[in-house]
ROSE-4610 file (N, C-alpha, C; in Angstrom, 1 decimal, always signed):
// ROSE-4610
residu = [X/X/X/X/X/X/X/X/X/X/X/X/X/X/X/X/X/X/X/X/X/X/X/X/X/X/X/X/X/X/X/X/X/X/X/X/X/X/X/X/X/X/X/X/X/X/X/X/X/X/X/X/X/X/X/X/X/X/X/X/X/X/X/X/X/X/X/X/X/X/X/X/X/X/X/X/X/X/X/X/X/X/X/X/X/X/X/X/X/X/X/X/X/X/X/X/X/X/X/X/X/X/X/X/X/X/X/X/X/X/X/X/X/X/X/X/X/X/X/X/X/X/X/X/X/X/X/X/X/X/X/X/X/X/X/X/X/X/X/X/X/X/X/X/X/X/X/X/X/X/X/X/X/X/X/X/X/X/X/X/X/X/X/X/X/X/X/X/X/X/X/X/X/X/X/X/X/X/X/X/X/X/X/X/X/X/X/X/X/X/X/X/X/X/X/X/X/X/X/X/X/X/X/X/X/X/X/X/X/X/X/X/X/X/X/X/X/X/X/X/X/X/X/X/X/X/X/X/X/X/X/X/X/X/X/X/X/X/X/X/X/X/X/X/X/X/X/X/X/X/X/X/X/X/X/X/X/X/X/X/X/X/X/X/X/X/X/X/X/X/X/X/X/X/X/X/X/X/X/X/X/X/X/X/X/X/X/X/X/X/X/X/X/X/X/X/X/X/X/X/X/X/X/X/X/X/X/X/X/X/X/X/X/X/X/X/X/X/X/X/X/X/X/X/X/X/X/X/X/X/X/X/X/X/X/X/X/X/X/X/X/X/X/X/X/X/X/X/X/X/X/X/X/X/X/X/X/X/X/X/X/X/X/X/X/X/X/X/X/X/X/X/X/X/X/X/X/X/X/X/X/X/X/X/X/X/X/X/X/X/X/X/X/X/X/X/X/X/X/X/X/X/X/X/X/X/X/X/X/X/X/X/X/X/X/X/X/X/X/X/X/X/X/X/X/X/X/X/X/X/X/X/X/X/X/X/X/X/X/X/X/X/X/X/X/X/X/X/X/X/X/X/X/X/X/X/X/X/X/X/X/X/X/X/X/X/X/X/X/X/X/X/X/X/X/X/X/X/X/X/X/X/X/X/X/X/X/X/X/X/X/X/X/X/X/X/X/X/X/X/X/X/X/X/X/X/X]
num = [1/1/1/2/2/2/3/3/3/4/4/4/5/5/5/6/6/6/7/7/7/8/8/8/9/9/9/10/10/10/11/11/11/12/12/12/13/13/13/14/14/14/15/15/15/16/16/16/17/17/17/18/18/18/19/19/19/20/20/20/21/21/21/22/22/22/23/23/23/24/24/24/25/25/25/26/26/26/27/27/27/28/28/28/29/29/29/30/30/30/31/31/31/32/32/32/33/33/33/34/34/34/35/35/35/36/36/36/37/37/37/38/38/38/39/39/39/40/40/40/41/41/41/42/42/42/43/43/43/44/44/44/45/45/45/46/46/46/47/47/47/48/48/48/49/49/49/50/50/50/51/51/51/52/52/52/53/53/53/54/54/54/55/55/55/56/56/56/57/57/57/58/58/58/59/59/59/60/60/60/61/61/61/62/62/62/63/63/63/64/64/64/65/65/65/66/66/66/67/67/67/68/68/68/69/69/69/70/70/70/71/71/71/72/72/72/73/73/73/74/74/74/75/75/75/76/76/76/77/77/77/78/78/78/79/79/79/80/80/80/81/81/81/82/82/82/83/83/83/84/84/84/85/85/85/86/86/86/87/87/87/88/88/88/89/89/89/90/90/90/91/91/91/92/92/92/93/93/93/94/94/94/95/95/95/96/96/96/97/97/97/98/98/98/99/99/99/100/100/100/101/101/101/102/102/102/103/103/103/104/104/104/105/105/105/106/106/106/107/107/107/108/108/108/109/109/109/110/110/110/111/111/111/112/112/112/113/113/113/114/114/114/115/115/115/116/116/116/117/117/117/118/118/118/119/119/119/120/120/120/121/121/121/122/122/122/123/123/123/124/124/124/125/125/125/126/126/126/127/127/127/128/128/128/129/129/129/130/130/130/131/131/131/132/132/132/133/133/133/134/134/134/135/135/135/136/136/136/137/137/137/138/138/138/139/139/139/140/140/140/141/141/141/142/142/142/143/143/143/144/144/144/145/145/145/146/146/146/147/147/147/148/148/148/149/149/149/150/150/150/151/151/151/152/152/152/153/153/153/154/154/154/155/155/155/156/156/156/157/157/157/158/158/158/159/159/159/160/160/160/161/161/161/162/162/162/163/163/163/164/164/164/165/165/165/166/166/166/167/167/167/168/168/168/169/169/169]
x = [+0.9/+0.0/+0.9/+0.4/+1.4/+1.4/+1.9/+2.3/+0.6/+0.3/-0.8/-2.4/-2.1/-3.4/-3.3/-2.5/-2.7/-3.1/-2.8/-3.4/-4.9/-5.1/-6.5/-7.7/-6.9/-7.7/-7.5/-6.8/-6.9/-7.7/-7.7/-8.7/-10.2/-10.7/-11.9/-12.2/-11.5/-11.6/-12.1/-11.1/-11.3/-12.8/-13.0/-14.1/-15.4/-15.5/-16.9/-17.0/-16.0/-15.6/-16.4/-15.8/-16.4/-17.8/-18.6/-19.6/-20.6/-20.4/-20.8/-20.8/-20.0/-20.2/-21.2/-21.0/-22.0/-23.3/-23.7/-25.4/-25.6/-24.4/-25.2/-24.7/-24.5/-24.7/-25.7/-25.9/-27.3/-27.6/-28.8/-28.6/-29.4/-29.0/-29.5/-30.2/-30.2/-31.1/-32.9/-33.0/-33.7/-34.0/-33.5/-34.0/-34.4/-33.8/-34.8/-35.9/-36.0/-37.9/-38.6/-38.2/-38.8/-39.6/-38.9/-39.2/-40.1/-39.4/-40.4/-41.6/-41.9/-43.1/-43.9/-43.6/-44.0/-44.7/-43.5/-44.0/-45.0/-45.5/-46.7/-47.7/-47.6/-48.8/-49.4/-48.3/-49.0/-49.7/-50.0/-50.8/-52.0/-52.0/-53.1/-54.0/-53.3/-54.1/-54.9/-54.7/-55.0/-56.5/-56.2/-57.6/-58.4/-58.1/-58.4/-59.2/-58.7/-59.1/-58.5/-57.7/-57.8/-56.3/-57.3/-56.4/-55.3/-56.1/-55.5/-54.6/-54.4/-53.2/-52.0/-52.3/-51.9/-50.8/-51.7/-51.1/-50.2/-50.1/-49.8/-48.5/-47.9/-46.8/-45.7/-46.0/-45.5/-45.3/-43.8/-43.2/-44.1/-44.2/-44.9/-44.9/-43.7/-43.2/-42.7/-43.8/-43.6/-43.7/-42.9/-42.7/-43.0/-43.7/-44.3/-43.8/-43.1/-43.1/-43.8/-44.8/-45.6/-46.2/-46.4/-47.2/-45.9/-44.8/-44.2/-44.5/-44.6/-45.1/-44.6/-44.3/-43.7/-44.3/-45.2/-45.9/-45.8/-45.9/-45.9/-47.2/-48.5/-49.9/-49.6/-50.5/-50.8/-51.1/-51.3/-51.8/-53.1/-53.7/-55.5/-55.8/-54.7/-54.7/-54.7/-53.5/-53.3/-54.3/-54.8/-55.9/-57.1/-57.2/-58.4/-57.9/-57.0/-56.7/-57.0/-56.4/-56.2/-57.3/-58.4/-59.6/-60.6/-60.8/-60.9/-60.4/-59.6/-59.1/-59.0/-59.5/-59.5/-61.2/-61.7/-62.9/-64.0/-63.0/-63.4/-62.8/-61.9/-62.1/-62.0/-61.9/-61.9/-60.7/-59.9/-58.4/-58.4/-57.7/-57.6/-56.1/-55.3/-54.2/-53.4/-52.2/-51.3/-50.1/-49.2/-48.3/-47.0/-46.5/-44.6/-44.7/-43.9/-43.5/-42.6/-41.4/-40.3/-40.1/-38.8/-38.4/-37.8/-39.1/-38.2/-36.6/-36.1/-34.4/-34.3/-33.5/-33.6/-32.1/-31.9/-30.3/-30.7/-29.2/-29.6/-28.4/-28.4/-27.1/-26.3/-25.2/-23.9/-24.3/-24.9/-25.2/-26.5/-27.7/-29.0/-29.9/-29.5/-30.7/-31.5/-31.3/-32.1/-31.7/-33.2/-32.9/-33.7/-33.8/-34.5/-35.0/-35.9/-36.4/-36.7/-36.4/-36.8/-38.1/-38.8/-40.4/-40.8/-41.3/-41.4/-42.8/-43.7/-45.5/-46.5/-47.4/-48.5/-49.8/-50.8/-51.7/-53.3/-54.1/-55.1/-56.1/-57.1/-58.2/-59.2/-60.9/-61.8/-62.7/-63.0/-64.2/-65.0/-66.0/-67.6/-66.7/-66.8/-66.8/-67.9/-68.2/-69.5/-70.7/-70.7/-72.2/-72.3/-71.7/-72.2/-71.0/-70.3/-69.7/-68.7/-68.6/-66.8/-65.8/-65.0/-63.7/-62.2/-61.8/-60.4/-59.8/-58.7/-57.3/-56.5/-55.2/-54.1/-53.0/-52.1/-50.7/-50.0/-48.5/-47.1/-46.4/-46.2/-45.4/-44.1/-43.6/-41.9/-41.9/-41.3/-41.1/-39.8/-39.2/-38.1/-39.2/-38.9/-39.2/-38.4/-38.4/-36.9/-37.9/-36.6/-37.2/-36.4/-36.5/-36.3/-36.2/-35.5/-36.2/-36.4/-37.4/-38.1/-38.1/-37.3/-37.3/-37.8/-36.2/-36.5/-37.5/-38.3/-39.6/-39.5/-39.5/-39.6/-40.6/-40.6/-41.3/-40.9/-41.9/-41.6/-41.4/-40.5/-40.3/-40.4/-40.6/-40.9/-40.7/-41.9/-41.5/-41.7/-41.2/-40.8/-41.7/-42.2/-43.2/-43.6/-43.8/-43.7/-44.7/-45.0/-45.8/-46.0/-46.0/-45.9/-47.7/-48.0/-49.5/-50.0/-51.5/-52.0/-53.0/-53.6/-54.5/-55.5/-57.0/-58.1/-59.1/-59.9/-60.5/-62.3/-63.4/-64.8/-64.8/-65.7/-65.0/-66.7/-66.9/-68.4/-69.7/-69.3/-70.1/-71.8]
y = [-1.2/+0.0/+1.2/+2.0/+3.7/+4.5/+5.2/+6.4/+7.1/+7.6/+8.2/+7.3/+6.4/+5.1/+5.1/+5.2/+5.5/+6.7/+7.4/+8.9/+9.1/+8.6/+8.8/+8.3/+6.6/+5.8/+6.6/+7.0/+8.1/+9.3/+9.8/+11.1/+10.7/+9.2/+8.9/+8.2/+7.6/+7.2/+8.3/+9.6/+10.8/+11.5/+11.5/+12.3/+11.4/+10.3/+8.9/+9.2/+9.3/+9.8/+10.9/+11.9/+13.4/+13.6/+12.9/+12.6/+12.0/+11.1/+9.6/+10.6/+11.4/+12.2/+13.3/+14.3/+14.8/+14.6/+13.3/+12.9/+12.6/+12.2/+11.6/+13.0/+14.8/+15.6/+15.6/+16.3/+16.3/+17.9/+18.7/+20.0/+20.2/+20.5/+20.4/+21.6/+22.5/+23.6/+23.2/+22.0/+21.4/+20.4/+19.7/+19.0/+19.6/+20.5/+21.3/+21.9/+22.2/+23.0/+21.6/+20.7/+19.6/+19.0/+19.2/+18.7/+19.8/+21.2/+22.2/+21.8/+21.7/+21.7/+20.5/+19.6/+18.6/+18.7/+19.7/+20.4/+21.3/+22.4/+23.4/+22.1/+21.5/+20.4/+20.3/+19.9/+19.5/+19.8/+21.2/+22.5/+22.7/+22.5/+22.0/+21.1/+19.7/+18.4/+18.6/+19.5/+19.9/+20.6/+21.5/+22.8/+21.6/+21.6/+20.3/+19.4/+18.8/+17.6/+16.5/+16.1/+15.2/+14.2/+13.3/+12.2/+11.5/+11.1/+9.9/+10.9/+12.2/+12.3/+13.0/+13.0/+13.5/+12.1/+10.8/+9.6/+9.3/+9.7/+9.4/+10.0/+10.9/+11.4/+10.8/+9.8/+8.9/+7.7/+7.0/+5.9/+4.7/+3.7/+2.5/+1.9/+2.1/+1.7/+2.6/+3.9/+5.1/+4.5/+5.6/+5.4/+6.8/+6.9/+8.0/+7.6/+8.9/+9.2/+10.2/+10.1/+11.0/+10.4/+11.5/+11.3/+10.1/+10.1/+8.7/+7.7/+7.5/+6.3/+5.8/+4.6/+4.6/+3.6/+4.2/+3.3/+3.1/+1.8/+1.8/+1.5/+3.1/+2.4/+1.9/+1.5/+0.9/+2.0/+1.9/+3.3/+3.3/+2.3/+2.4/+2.8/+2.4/+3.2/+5.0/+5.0/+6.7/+7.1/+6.7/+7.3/+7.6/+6.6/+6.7/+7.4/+7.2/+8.5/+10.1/+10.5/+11.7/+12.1/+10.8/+11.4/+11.5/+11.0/+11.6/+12.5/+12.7/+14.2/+15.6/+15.3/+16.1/+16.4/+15.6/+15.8/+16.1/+16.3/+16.7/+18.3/+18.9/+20.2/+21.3/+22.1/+23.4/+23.7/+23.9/+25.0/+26.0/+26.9/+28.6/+29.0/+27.8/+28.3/+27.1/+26.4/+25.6/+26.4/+27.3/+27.7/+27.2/+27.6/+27.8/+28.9/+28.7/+29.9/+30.2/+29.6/+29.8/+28.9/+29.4/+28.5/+26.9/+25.8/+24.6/+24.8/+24.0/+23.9/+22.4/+22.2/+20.9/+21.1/+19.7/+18.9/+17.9/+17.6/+16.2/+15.3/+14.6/+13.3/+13.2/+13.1/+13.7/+12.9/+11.8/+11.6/+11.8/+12.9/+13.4/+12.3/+11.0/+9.9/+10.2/+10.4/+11.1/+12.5/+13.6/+14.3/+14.2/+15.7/+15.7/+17.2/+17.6/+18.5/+18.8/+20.2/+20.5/+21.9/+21.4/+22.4/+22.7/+24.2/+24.9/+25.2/+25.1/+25.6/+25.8/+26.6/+26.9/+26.7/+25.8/+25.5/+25.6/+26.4/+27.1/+26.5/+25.3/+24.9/+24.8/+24.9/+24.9/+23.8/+23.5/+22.1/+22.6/+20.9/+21.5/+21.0/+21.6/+19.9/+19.4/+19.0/+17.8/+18.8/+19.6/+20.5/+21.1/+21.1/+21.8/+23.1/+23.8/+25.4/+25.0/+25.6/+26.0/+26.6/+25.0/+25.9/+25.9/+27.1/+27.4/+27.1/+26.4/+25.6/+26.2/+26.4/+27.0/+25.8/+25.2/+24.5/+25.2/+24.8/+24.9/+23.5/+23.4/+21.7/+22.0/+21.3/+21.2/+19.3/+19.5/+18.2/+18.0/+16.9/+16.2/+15.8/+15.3/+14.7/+14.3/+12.6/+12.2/+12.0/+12.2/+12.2/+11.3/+10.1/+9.3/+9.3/+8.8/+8.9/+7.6/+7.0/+5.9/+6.3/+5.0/+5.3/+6.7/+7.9/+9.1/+10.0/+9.4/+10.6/+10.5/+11.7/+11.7/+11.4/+10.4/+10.1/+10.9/+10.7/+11.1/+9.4/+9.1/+7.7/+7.9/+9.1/+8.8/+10.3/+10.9/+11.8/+11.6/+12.6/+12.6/+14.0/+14.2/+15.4/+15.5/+16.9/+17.3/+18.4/+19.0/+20.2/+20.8/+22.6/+22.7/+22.5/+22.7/+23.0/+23.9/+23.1/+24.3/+24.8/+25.7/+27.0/+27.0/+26.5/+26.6/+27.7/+28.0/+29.4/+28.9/+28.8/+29.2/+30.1/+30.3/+31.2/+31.8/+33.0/+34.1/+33.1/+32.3/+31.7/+30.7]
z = [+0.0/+0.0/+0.0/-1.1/-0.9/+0.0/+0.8/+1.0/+0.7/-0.4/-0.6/-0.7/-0.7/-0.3/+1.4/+1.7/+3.3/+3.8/+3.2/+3.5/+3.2/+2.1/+1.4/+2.3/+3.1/+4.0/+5.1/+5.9/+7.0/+7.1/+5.6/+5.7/+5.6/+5.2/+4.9/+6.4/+6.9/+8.3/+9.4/+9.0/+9.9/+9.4/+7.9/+7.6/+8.3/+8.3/+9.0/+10.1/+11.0/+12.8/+12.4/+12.3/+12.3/+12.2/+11.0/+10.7/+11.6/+11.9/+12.9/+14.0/+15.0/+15.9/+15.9/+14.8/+14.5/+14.7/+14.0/+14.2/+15.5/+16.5/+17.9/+18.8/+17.8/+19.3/+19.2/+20.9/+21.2/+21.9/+21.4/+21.7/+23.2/+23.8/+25.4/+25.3/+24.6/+24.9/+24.2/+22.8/+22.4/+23.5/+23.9/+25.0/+26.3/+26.9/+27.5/+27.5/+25.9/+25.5/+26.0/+24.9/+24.8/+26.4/+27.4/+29.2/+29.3/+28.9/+29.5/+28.7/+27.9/+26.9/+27.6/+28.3/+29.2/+30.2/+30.6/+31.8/+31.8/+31.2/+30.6/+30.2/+29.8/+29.0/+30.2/+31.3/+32.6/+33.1/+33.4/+33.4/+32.6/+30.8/+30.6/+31.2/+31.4/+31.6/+32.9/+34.0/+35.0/+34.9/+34.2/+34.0/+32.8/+32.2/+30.9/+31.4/+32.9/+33.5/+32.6/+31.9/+31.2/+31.6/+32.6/+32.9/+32.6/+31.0/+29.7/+29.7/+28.9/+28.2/+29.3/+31.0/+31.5/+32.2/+32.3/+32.4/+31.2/+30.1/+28.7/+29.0/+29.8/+30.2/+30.9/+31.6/+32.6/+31.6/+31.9/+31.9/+32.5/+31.7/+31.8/+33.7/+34.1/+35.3/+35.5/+36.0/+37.0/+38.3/+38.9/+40.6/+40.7/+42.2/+42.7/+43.6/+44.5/+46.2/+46.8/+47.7/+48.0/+49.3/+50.3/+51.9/+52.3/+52.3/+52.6/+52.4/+50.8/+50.5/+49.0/+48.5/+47.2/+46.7/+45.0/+44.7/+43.4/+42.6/+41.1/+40.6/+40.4/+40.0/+38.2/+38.2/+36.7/+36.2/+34.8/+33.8/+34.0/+34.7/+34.6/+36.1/+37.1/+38.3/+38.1/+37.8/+37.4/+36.8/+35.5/+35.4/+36.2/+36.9/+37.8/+38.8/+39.4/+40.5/+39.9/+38.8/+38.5/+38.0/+37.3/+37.1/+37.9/+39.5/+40.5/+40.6/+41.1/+41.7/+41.0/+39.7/+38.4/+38.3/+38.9/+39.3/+40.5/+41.2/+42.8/+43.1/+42.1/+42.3/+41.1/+41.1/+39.9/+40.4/+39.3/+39.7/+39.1/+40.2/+40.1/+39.2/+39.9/+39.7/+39.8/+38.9/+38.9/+38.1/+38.9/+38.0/+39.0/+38.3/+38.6/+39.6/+40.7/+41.8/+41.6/+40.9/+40.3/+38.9/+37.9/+37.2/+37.3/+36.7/+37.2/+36.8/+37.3/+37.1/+36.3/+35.5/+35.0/+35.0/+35.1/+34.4/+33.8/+33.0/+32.4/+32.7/+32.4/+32.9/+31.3/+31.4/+30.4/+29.4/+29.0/+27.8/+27.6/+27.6/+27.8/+27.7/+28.2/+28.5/+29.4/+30.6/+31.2/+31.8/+32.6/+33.4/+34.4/+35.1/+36.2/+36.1/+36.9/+36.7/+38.6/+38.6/+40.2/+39.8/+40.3/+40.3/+41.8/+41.2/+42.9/+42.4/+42.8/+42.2/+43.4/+42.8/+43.7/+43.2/+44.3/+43.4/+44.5/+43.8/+44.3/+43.6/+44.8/+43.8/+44.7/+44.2/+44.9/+44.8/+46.2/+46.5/+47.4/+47.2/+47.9/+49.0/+50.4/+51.6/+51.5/+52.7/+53.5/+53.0/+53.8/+53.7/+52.8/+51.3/+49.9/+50.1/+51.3/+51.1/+50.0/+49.5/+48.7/+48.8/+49.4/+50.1/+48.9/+49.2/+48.7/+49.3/+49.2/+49.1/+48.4/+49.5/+48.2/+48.6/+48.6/+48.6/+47.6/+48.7/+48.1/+47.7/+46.5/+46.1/+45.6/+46.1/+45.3/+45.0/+43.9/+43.5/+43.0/+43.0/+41.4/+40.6/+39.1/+38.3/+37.6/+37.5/+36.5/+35.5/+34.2/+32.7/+32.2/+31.2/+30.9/+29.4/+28.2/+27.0/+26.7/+26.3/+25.5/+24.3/+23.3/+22.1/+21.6/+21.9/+21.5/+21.9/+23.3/+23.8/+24.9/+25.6/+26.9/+27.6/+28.6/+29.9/+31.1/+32.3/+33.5/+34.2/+34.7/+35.5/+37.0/+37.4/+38.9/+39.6/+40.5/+40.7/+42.2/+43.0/+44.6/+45.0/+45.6/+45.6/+47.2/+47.9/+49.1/+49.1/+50.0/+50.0/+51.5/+51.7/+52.5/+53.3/+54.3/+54.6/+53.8/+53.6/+52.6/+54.0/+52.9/+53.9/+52.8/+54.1/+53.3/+54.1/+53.5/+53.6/+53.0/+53.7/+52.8/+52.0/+50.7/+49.5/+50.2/+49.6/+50.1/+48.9/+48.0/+47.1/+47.8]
């Protein structure tokens, strides 16, 4: 082999490399809309009520940590929780108190997301009044990608006392 057949195979080895890396960067500022955009959906599904596509977000084998307790419901559980609970009150308010913070883990398979939110919703109690409820929640949320789409795989969630109030209604 020449001198110049070796060079030629070197420069075509280097140009495949170069190439081949290219396709697998990955833009972290795109993957970040992409969570945030998850994250706002979330907010819809809330005022929306809509369970299905709220469950549709969550990893087949989600984990929840919540009240000290760690559970893996089914997608027909989740549904059914959230469409209860989606249906036992009206929300005022599900926003951000602050900006979530997200990271991602150095090859962007997964991240996490830290959420600080406030959420103001109203129910009947026992005797018909409507009471207002506000809570403070901080959560993680890990994010996961299944074949190229982000899930939520488990979130850890806390809150401080909420403060409820009879509304004048």
């Amino acid at each position: 082999m020449t001198l110049c057949s070796k060079f030629i195979i070197w420069v075509l080895a280097l140009i495949v490399s170069v190439s081949c890396s290219r396709i697998h960067q990955i833009s972290l500022a795109d993957e970040e809309k992409a969570i945030l955009e998850i994250h706002h959906a979330l907010r819809d599904y809330h005022f929306e009520k809509d369970s299905i596509k709220f469950a549709n977000q969550l990893a087949d084998h989600f984990i929840s940590v919540n009240h000290g307790n760690i559970s893996t419901p089914s997608r027909e559980e989740l549904i059914s929780r959230y469409n209860s609970y989606f249906s036992s009150v009206e929300f005022e308010q599900w926003d951000d108190f602050t900006e979530p913070v997200i990271r991602f883990a150095d090859d962007a398979s997964m991240a996490y997301s830290v959420v600080d939110k406030i959420v103001v919703v109203t129910y009947p109690d026992d005797g018909g009044k409507t009471i207002r409820a506000t809570t403070h929640f901080a959560w993680t949320a890990i994010y996961r990608k299944y074949e190229g789409e982000w899930k939520i795989d488990c979130v850890t969630s806390t809150n401080k006392p909420e403060t409820s109030s009879p509304t004048d209604n």
